[in-house]
C-alpha positions, 0 to 999 in steps of 0.5 A: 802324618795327620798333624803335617796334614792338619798345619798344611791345611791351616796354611793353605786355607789362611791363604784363601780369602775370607769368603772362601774360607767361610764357605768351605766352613759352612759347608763342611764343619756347619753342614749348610747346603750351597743353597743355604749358604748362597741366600747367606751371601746374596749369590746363587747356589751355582756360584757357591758351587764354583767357590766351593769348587775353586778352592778345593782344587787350590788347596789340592794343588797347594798341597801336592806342592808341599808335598802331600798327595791328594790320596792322603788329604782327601 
């Protein structure tokens, strides 16, 4: 399960744009705060929030598609 997991991440987020992708990186893998990420991009931490939060439901909605609940994502 972990490797199905693993490659429908990988699609999945191959499928977000770029920004998006990064701030999920930057928050999750760097451990940046949405603030600090905001002065990053020039956008305030509440729209880093939204970002943030858009594409995790994305991503959970593309992974219930492919099969994969949201219990074993997350």
């Amino acid at each position: 399960l972990h490797a199905e997991l693993q490659g429908a991440l990988k699609a999945v987020m191959s499928r977000l744009p770029r920004r998006t992708r990064e701030i999920l990186k930057l928050y999750h893998w760097r451990g940046l705060t949405m603030r600090e990420i905001g002065v990053r991009y020039g956008i305030n931490e509440s729209r880093v929030s939204q970002i943030h939060k858009s594409a995790l439901e994305k991503m959970n909605a593309a992974l219930e598609a492919a099969g994969i609940t949201s219990a074993h994502a997350f």
